[in-house]
C-alpha positions as CSV (number, residue, x, y, z in Angstrom):
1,X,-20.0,7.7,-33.8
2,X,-17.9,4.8,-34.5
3,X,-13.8,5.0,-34.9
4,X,-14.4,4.6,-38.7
5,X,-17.2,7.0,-39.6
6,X,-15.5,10.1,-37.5
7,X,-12.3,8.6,-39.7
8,X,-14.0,9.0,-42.9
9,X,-15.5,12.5,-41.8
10,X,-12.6,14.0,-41.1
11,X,-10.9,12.9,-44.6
12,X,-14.2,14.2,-46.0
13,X,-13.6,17.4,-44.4
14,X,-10.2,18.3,-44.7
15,X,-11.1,18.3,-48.2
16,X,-13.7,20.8,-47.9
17,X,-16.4,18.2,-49.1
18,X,-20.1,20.0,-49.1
19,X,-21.9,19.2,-46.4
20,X,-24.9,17.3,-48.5
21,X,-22.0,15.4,-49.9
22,X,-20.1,14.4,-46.8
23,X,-23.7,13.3,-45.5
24,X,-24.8,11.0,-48.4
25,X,-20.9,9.3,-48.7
26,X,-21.2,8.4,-44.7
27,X,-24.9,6.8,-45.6
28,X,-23.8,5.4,-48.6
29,X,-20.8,3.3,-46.5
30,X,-23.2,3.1,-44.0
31,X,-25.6,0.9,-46.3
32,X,-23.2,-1.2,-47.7
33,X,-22.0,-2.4,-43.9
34,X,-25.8,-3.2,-42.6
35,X,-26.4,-5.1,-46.0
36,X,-23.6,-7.7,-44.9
37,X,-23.9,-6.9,-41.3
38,X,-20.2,-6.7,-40.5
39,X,-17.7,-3.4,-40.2
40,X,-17.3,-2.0,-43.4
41,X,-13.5,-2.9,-43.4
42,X,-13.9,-6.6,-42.5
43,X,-15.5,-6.7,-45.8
44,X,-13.4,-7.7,-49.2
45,X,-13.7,-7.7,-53.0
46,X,-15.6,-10.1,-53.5
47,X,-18.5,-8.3,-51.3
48,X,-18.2,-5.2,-53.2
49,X,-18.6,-7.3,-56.5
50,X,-21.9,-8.6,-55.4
51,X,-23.1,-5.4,-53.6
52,X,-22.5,-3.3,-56.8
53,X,-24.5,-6.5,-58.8
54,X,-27.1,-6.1,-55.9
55,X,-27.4,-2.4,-56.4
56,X,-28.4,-2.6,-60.3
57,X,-30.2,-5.7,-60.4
58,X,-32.4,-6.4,-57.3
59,X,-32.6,-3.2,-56.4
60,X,-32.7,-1.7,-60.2
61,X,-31.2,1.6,-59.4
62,X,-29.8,3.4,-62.1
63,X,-26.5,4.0,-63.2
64,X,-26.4,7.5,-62.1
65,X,-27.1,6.5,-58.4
66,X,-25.2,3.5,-58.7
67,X,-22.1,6.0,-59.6
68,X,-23.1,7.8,-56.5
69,X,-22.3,4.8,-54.8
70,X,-19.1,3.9,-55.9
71,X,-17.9,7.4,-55.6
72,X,-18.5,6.9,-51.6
73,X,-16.9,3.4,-51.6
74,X,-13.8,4.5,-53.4
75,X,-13.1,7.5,-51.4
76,X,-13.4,5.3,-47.9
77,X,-11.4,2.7,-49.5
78,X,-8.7,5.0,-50.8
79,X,-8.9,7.6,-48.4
80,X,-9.9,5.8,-45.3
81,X,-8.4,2.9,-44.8
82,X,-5.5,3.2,-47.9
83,X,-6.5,0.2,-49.7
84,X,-5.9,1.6,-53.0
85,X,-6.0,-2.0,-54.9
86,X,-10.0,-2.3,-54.0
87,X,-10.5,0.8,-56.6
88,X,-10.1,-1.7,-59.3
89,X,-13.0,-3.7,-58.0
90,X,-15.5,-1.2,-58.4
91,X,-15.8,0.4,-62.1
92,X,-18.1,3.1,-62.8
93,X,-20.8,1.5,-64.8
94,X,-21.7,3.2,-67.9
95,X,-24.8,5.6,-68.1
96,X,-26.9,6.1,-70.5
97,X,-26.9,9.4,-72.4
98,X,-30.9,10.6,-72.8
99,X,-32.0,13.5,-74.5
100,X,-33.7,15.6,-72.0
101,X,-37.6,16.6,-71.9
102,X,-37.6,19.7,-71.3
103,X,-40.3,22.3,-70.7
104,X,-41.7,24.3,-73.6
105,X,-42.2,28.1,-72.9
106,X,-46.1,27.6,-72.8
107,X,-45.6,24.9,-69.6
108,X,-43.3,27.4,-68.1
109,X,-45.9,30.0,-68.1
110,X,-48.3,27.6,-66.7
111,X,-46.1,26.5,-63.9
112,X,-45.7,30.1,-62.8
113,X,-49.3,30.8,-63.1
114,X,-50.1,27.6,-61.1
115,X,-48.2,28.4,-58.0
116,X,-50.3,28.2,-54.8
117,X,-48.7,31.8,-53.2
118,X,-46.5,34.8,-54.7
119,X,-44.2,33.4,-52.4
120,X,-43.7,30.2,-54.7
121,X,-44.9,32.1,-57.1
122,X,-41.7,34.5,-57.0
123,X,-39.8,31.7,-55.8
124,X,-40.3,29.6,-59.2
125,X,-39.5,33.2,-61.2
126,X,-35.6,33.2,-59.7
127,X,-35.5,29.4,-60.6
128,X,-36.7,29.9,-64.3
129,X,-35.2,33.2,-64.9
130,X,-32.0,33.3,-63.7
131,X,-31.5,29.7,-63.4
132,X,-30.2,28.6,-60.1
133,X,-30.2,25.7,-58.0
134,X,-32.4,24.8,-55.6
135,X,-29.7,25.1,-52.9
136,X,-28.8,28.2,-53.9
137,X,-32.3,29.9,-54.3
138,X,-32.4,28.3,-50.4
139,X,-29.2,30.3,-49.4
140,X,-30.0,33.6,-51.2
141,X,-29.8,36.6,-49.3
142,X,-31.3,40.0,-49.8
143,X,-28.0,41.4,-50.1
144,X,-26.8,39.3,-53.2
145,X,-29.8,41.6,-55.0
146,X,-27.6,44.2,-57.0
147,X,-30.5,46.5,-58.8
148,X,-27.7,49.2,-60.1
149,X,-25.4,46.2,-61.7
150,X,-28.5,44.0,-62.6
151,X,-26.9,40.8,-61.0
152,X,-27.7,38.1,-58.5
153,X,-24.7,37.8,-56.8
154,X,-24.7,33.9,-55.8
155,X,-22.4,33.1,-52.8
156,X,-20.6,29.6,-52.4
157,X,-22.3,27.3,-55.3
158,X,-21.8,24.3,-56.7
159,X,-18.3,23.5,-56.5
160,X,-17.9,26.5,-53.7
161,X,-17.5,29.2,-56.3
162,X,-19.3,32.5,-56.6
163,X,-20.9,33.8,-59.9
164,X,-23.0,36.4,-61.0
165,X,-26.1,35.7,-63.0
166,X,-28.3,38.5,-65.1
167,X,-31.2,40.1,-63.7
168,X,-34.0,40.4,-65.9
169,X,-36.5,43.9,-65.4
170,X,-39.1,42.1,-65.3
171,X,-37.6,39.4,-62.3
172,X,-36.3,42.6,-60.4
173,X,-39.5,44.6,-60.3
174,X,-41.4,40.8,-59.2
175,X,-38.3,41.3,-56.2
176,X,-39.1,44.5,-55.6
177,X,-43.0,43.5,-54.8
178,X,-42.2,40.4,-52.8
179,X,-40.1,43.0,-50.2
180,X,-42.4,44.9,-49.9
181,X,-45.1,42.2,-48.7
182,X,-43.0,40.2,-46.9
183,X,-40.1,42.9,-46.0
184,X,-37.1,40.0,-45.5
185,X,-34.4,41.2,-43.5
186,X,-31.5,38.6,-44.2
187,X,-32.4,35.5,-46.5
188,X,-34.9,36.5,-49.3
189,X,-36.7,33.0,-48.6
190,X,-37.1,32.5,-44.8
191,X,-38.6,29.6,-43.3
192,X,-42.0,29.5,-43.2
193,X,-42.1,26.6,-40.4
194,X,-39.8,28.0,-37.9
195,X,-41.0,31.6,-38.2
196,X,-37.3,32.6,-38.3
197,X,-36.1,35.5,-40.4
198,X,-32.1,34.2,-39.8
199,X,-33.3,30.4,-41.3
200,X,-33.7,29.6,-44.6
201,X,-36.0,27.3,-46.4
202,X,-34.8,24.1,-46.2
203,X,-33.6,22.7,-50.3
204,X,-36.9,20.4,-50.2
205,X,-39.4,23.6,-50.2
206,X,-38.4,24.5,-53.7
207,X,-38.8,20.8,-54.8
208,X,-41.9,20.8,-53.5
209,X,-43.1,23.9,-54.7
210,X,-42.1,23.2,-58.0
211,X,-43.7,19.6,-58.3
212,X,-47.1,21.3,-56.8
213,X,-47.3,23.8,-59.2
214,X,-46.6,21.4,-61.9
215,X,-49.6,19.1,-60.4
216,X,-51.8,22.0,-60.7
217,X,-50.8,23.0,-64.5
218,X,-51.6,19.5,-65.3
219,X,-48.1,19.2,-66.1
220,X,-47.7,15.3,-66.7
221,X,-44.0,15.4,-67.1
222,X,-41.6,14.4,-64.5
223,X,-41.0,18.3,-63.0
224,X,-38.2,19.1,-60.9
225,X,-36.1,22.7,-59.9
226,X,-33.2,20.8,-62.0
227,X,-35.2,20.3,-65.4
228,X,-36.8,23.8,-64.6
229,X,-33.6,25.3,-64.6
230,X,-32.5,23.0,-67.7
231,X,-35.1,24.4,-69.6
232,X,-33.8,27.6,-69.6
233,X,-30.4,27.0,-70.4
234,X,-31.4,24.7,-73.7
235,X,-33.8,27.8,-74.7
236,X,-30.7,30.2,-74.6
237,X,-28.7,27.6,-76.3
238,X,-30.8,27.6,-78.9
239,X,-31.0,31.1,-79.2
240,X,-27.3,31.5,-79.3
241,X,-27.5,29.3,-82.1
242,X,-29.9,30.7,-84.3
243,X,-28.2,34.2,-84.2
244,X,-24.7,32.2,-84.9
245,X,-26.6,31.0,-88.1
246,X,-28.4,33.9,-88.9
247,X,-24.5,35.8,-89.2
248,X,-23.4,33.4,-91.1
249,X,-26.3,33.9,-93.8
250,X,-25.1,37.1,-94.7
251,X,-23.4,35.1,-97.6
252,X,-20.8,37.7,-99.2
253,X,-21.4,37.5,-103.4
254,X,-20.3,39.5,-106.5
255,X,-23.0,42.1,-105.9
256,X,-22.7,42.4,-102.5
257,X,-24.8,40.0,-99.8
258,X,-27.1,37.9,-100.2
259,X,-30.1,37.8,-98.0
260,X,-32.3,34.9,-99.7
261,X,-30.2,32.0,-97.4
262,X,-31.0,34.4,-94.3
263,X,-34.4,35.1,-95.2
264,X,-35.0,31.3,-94.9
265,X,-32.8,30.3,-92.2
266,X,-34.7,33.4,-89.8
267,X,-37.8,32.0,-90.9
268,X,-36.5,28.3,-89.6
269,X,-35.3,29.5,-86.4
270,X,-38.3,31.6,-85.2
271,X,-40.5,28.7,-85.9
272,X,-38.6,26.6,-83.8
273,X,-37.8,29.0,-81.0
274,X,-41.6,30.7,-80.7
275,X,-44.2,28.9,-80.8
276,X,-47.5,29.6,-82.3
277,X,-49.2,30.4,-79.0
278,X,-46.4,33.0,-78.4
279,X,-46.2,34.6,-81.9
280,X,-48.4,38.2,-82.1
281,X,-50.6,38.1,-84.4
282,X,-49.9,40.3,-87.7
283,X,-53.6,40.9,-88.0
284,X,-55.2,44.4,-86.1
């Protein structure tokens, strides 16, 4: 380890950086010294200018990642070596704000169904119902299962905070069948390579298990664990907003309320919150 990388990890760790961040930043600066093959602080402004041109159009990265990359320069120039005045030369390029594709209810289903075990099968379950990360569904413990408070107790997340997220019946009595197969004594998802109870599945294993279920479902939109997990928050968002509308239909008149705006504005929302294919049919 060179004098300036075990300088930049210890800034990176005093401040309590995650670990998958301290490791990409160190890469990141990394990069940029092998493109001009010289110490990263022999290198000025004007290399920065054209690395950061080099980034977005030889290399046509996007924005996003491109952020990612000035994020790591910045710190290691302002944090590192204390050359505050370089900041200037590296702007956050602007990002485009899309509209995300989500996953219908219907493709959900089909994931689910799709998965190759009830190990990915219960695995995909936790990541659509109670919407966690992929790291965190890696680090969950059997012990962060509360049954009598109907929680999932998830233990340093993003940003290192805790939070409790709802447990649905159905997703607790899906928990209560993978126990009982696979009887997990610390982390609810083991790994499966090292045949080690104490070692959780690596953060990959859900990607993977997510995109091959999405493969078999003939899924052809670009799946992940994030737009899984996006998915269900839009779908509550948009339930939380057709109840907010629905309240405000009860339209206070001279004779009392009036339930013709509500009838309508019900009628709108269940159409665009179930679909067809979901809808029970009136007919017996």
């Amino acid at each position: 380890m060179t004098h300036l990388r075990k300088m930049m990890l210890e800034e990176l760790e005093r401040r309590n950086y995650p670990a998958n961040a301290i490791r990409y930043y160190l890469r990141y600066v990394e990069r940029f010294a092998r493109h001009f093959g010289k110490a990263p602080d022999k290198l000025g402004r004007e290399h920065l200018r054209s690395y950061q041109a080099y980034l977005l159009k030889e290399r046509k990265l996007d924005p996003a990642s491109v952020e990612n990359h000035v994020a790591a320069l910045r710190f290691f120039l302002a944090r590192t070596l204390h050359r505050h005045e370089f900041r200037e030369y590296l702007p956050f390029p602007k990002t485009r704000k899309k509209l995300p594709n989500i996953l219908s209810r219907e493709e959900v289903a089909r994931l689910i169904e799709a998965s190759s075990s009830f190990f990915q099968r219960t695995l995909l379950m936790i990541l659509y119902g109670a919407g966690m990360r992929r790291a965190e569904i890696a680090y969950l413990k059997v012990g962060d299962i509360n049954s009598r408070r109907m929680i999932i107790h998830v233990v340093d997340g993003k940003g290192h905070k805790d939070r409790d997220l709802p447990l649905s019946p159905l997703l607790l009595e899906t928990l209560r069948v993978y126990w009982r197969r696979f009887k997990p004594s610390s982390y609810l998802f083991p790994s499966r390579v090292f045949r080690c109870p104490d070692r959780p599945i690596s953060h990959k294993a859900v990607w993977h298990a997510c995109v091959k279920a999405a493969k078999r479902a003939g899924i052809r939109k670009r799946v992940s664990p994030h737009l899984v997990r996006h998915s269900r928050a839009i779908q509550g968002q948009m339930k939380a907003v057709a109840l907010v509308r629905i309240n405000q239909a009860f339209v206070p008149t001279q004779g009392g309320v009036s339930y013709a705006r509500r009838d309508s504005i019900v009628k709108g929302a269940r159409n665009r919150i179930f679909p067809k294919t979901l809808r029970v049919s009136k007919r017996r």
